[in-house]
C-alpha positions in Angstrom: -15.6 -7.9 -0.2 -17.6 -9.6 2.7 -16.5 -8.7 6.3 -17.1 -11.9 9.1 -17.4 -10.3 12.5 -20.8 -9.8 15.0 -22.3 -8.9 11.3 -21.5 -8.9 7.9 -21.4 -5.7 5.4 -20.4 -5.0 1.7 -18.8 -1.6 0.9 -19.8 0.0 -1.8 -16.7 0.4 -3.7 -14.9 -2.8 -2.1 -12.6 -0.1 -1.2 -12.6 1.1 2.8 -12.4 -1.6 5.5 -13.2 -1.8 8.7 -10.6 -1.5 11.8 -10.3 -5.1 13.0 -13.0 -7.0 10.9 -12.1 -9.9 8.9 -12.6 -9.7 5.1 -13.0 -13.1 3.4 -9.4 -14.0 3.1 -9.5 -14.2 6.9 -7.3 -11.3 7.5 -7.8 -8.1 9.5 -5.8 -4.7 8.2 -6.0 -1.3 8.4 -8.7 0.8 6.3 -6.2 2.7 3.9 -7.3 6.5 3.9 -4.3 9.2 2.5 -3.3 10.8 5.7 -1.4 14.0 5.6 1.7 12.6 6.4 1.6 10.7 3.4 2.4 13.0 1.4 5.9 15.1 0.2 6.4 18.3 1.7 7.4 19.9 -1.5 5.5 18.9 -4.8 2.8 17.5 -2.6 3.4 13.3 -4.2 2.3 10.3 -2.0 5.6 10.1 0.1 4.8 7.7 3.2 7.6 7.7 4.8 8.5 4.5 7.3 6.3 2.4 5.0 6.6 0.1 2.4 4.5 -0.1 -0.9 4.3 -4.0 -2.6 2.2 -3.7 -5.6 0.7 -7.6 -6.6 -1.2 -8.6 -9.6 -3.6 -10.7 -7.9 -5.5 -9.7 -4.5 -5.2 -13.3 -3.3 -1.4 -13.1 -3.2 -1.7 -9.9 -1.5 -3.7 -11.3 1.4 -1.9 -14.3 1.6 1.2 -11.7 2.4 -0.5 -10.0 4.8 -2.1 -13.3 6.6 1.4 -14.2 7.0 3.2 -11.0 8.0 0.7 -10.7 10.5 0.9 -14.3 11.5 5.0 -13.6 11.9 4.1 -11.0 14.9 3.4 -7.9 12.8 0.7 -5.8 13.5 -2.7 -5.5 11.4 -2.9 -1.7 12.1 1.1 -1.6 10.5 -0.6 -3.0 7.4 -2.9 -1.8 4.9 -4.8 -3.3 1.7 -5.1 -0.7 -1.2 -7.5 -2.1 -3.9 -6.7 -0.5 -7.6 -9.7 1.6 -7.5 -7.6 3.5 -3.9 -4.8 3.9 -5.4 -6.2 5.7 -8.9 -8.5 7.7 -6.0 -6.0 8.6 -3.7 -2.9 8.5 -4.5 -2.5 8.9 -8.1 -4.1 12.2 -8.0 -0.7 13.5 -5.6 0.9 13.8 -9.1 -1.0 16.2 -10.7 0.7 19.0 -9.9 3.9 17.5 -8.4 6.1 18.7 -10.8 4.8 22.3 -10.8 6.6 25.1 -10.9 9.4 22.8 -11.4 9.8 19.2 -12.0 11.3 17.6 -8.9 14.6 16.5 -8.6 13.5 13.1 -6.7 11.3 10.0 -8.3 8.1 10.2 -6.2 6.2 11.6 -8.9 7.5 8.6 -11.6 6.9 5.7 -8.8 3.2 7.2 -8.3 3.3 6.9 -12.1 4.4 3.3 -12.2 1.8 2.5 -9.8 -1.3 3.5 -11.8 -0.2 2.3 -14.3 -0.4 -1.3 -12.6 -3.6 -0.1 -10.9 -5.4 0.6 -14.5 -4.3 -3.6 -15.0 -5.7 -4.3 -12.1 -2.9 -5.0 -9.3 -3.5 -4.1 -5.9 -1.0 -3.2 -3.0 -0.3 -3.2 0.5 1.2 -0.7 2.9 3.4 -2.5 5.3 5.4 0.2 8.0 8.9 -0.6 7.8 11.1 1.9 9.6 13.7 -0.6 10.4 15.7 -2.7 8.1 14.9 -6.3 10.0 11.4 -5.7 9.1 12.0 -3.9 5.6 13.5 -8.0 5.2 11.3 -9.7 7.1 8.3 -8.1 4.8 10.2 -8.7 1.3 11.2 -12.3 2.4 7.0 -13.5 2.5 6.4 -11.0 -0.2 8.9 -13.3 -2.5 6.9 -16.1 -1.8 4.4 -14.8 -4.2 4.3 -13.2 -7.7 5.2 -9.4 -7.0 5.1 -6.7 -9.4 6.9 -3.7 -7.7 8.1 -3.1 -4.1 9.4 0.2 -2.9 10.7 1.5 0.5 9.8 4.4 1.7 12.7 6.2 3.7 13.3 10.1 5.0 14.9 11.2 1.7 15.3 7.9 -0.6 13.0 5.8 -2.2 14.4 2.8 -2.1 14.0 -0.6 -4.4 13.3 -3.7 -2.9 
């Protein structure tokens, strides 16, 4: 992925992004990096919760989301772009031990599951913080716009389906 601003740069893994360049699709997002806060306080899963996780099978769709959520008044910093390779990297690895001692009672573990599996076929995802419902709906209304493969809602104790 090539970067337009004062100069250009290719990551090595297509996989971190720079704070408030442009990447070829013209938008400008968040680099995506696991943050504590991210994560379940018991079983240790990727839990962000306040956020929003829309997993597409083609990038171009996912961009195209995020150019308009962004053109709609949202934030680039409120949105993130998670390429497969990130989310086999970073968050799929949350699982490991998730269900040690005991296997949890909630489905952040399965979800985490669902979403490498679609990361081994390539899909990609976006992070979009939705602590309110207006732009929980805002979010889903562009996402239908484009072929979607799974989009979850991350609330304080319910993952939610969207």
């Amino acid at each position: 992925m090539q970067w337009l601003t004062s100069f250009s740069y290719r990551s090595a893994h297509n996989t971190f992004y720079k704070v408030g360049a442009f990447n070829d699709f013209g938008n400008a997002m968040k680099p995506f990096s696991l943050e504590p806060d991210m994560i379940a306080m018991i079983g240790g899963a990727f839990y962000p919760t306040g956020y929003s996780m829309i997993l597409f099978p083609k990038q171009e769709d996912a961009h195209k989301v995020a150019e308009q959520l962004t053109a709609q008044g949202i934030s680039g910093d409120d949105v993130y772009f998670i390429p497969s390779e990130t989310i086999l990297s970073q968050i799929t690895p949350t699982v490991q031990d998730s269900d040690a001692p005991l296997p949890s009672a909630g489905t952040e573990a399965p979800t985490v599951r669902a979403y490498a599996k679609l990361a081994r076929e390539g899909h990609v995802a976006l992070l979009v913080k939705t602590e309110d419902d207006p732009v929980a709906e805002q979010l889903m209304q562009v996402v239908r716009t484009v072929p979607y493969s799974m989009a979850q809602r991350y609330r304080k104790l319910v993952i939610e389906d969207l």
